[in-house]
MARLO-884269 format. One record per residue (C-alpha): x, y, z; residue in three letters. Coordinates in steps of 0.2 Angstrom, whole numbers, padded with zeros to 4 digits, always signed. Each point is the difference from the previous one (the first is absolute). Layout:
<sites>
XYZALA ...
</sites>
This chain:
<sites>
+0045+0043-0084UNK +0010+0015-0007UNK -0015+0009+0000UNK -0005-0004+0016UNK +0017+0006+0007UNK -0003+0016-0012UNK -0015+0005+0010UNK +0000+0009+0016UNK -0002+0018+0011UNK +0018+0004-0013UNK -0003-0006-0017UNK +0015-0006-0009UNK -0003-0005-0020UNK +0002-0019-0002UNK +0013+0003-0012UNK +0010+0008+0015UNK -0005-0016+0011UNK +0006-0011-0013UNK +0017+0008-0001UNK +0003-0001+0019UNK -0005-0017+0002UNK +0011-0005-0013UNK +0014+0012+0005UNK +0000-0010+0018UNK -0002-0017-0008UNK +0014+0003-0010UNK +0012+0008+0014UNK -0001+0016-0011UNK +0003+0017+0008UNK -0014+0013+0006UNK -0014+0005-0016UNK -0010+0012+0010UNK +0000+0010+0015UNK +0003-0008+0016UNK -0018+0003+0007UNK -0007-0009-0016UNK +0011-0013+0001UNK -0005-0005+0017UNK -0017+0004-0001UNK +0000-0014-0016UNK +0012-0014+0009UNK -0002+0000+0018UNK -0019+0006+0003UNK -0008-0006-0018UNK +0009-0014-0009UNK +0000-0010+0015UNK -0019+0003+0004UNK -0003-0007-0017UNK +0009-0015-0001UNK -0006-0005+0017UNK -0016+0003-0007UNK +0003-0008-0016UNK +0008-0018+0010UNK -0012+0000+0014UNK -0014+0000-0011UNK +0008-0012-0014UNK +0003-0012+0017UNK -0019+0002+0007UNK -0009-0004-0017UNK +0014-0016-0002UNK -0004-0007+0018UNK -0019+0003-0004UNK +0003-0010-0019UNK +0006-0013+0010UNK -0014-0001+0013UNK -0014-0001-0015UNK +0009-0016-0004UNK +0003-0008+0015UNK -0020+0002+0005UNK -0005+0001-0017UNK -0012+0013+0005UNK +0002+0020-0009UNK -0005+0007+0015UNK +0017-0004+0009UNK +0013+0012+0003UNK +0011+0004+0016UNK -0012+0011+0008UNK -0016-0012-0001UNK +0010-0015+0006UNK +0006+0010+0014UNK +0021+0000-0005UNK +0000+0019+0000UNK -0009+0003+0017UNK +0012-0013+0005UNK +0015+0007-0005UNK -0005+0017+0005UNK -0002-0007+0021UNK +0018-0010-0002UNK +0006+0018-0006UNK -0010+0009+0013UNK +0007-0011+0016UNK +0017+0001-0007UNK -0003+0020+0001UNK -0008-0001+0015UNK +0007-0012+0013UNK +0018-0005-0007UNK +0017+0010+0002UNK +0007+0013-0008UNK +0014-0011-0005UNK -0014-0013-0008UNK -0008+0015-0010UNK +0011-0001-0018UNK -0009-0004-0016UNK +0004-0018+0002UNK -0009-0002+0019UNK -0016+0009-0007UNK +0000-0009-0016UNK +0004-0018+0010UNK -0014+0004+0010UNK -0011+0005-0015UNK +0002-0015-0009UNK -0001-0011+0017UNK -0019+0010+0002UNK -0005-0003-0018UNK +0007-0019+0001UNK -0011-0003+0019UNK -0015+0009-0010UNK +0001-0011-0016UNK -0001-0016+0011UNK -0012+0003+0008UNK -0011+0004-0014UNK +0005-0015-0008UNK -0004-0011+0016UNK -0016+0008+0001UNK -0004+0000-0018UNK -0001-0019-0002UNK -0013-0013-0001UNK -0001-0017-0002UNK +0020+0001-0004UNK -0002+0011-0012UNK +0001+0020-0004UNK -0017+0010-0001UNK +0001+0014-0008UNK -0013+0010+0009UNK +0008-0006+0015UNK +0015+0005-0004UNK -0008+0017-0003UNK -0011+0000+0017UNK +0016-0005+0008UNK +0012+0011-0004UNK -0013+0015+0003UNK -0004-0006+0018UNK +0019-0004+0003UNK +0004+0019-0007UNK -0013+0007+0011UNK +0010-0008+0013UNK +0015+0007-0003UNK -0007+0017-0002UNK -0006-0001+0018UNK +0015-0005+0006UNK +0011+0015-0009UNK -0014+0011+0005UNK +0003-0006+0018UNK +0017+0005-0002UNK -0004+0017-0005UNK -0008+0003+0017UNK +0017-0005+0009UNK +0013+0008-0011UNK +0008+0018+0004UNK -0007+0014-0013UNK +0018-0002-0008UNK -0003-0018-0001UNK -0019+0003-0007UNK +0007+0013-0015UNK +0008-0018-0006UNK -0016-0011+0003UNK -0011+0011-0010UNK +0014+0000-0015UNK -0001-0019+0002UNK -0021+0000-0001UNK -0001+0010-0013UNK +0018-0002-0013UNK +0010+0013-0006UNK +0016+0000-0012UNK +0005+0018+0008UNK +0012-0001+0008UNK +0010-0012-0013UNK +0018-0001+0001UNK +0013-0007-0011UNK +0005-0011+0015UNK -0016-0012+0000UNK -0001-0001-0015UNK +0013-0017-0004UNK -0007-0012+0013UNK -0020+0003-0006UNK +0007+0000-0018UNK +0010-0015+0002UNK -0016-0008+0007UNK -0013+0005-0011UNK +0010-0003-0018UNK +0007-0019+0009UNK -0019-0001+0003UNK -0007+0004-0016UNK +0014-0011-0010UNK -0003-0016+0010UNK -0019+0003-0003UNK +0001+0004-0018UNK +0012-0016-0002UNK -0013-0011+0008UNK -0013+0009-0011UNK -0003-0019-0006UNK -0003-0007+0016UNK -0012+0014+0005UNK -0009-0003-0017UNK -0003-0020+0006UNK -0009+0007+0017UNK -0014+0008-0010UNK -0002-0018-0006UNK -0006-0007+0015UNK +0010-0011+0015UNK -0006-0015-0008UNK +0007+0006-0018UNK +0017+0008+0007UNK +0004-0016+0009UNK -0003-0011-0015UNK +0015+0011-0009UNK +0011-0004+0012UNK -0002+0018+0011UNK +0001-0002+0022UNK -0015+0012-0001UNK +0004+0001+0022UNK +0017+0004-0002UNK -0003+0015-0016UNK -0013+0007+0011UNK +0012+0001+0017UNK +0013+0007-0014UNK -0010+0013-0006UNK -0009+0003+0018UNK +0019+0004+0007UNK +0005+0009-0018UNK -0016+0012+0002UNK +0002+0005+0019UNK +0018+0003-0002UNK -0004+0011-0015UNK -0015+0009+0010UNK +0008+0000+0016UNK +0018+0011-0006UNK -0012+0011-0013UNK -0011+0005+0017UNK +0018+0001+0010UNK +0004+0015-0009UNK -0015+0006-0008UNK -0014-0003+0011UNK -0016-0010-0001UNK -0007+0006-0018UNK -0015-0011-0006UNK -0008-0005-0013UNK +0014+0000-0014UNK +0001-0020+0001UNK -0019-0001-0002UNK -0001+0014-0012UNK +0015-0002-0014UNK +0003-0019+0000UNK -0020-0001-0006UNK +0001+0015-0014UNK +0018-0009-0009UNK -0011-0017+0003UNK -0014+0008-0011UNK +0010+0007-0012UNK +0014-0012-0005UNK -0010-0017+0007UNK +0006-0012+0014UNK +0016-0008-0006UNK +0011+0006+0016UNK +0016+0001-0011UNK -0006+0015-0008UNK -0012+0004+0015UNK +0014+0000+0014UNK +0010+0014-0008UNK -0012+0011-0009UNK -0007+0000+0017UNK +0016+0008+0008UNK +0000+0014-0013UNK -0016+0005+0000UNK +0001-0002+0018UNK +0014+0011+0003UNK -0006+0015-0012UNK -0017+0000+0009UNK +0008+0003+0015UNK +0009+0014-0007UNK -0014+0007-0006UNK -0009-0003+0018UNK +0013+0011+0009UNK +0001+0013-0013UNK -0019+0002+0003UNK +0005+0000+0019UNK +0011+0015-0001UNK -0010+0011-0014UNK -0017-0004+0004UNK -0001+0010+0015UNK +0016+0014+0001UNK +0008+0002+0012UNK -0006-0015+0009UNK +0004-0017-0003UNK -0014-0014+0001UNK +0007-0017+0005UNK +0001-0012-0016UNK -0012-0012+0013UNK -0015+0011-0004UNK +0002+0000-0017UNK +0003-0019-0003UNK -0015-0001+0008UNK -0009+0011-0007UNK +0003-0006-0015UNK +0002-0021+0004UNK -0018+0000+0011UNK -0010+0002-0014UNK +0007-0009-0012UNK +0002-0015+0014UNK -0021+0001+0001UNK +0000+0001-0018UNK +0011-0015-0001UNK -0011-0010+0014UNK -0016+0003-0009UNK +0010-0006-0017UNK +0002-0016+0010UNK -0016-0002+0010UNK +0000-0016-0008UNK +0013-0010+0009UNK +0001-0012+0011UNK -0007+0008+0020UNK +0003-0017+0007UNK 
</sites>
């Protein structure tokens, strides 16, 4: 992260960086020149550390998905929570009042759209009483699509002000990161990633089977509505402030899994850190890669996530398609 923040159109020497971060956590007087000192904390630090908690929260909320549907190719975006929370954020922008505009309206009606997608999904993604996995999958693709069209439909509506903000919504960017979002979509994803790490056990009983989990005592219905409502809140205030970025809970969730093995007490926040310093290392990409332009970090998540999402189906082609 501190050479993320280092890197730039002006470079400043991470040694530099690390004395000014420290120097404003501590309350300590000025360390450099003014134009340094506000190029590092109010344009960069905070780019970062969004980055850094938004991707933490999205590879969490995917962790959590695998286990409700015990399928790896779960994650926000495939079950449709981030083209859900991307609408809610979308109308909010579009249709409510100014006064309704504040982080807390958009991330309200973020989670509200990620909450509406993910049942849905799970309605459709059901038989015999049961959760399908493929289902699941086929579901929350056809649900996403839906909500796709129906932020597309507002693009055709909105005023070209209002359309500058769709598109950031469509495609995720941390750039305009400011030290005032940060405390509610921190709060959110760290209270998210505790909970889930605390109920690694629980999650760990899932993998078991219904049939298993309920033997040991577990309300599988009530974990699953738990983690269902834990995972769009999580996706729904991450794309409130950072737009709809996907891949990173099908992509990081899967990697940790492979290296460390399934046990979601290790898993849950392994996840979260390897989470968040991919992230960083997205937008850094997004930001160099291409000077002066920025890409938007949705192009390169999916860049990225889309192969290894066909790489993890064919992995898989031997599950259940029922």
């Amino acid at each position: 992260m501190i050479t993320a923040i280092s890197i730039g159109a002006a470079e400043v020497p991470p040694g530099e960086v690390w004395r000014i971060v420290l120097s404003r956590l501590t309350g300590g007087g000025p360390v450099s020149d003014i134009a340094t000192e506000q190029i590092v904390w109010e344009f960069r630090a905070p780019r970062v550390v969004l980055a850094a908690v938004a991707g933490a929260g999205l590879a969490v909320a995917g962790a959590a998905l695998q286990a409700v549907v015990a399928n790896p190719l779960a994650d926000p975006t495939v079950l449709g929570f981030s083209h859900g929370a991307a609408l809610g954020a979308v109308i909010a922008l579009t249709t409510a009042s100014g006064a309704v505009l504040g982080g807390v309206g958009v991330s309200t009606a973020a989670f509200l759209g990620a909450l509406l997608a993910g049942a849905m999904v799970f309605a459709l993604g059901r038989k015999a009483g049961r959760m399908a996995p493929t289902r699941l999958v086929l579901s929350g693709v056809a649900i996403g699509y839906l909500f796709l069209a129906a932020t597309s439909y507002l693009q055709l509506r909105a005023t070209p002000t209002e359309l500058r903000t769709v598109l950031f919504w469509m495609l995720g960017s941390v750039a305009g990161a400011s030290w005032d979002q940060l405390p509610l979509v921190t709060t959110v994803v760290v209270t998210g990633a505790v909970t889930l790490s605390l109920l690694g056990g629980l999650l760990n009983t899932l993998l078991t089977g219904d049939e298993s989990a309920t033997s040991l005592g577990v309300d599988v219905h009530r974990l699953r509505g738990a983690l269902l409502v834990c995972a769009a809140l999580i996706t729904g205030t991450v794309i409130a402030v950072a737009g709809g970025i996907g891949f990173v809970g099908l992509m990081i969730p899967h990697l940790v899994r492979l290296a460390t093995g399934p046990d979601h007490r290790r898993l849950i926040p392994l996840t979260a850190v390897t989470g968040a310093l991919y992230l960083v290392l997205v937008d850094l990409l997004s930001r160099t890669l291409d000077r002066p332009n920025e890409l938007p970090l949705g192009i390169l998540t999916a860049l990225l996530g889309a192969p290894f999402f066909l790489w993890l189906l064919r992995r898989n082609k031997g599950m259940d398609t029922a």
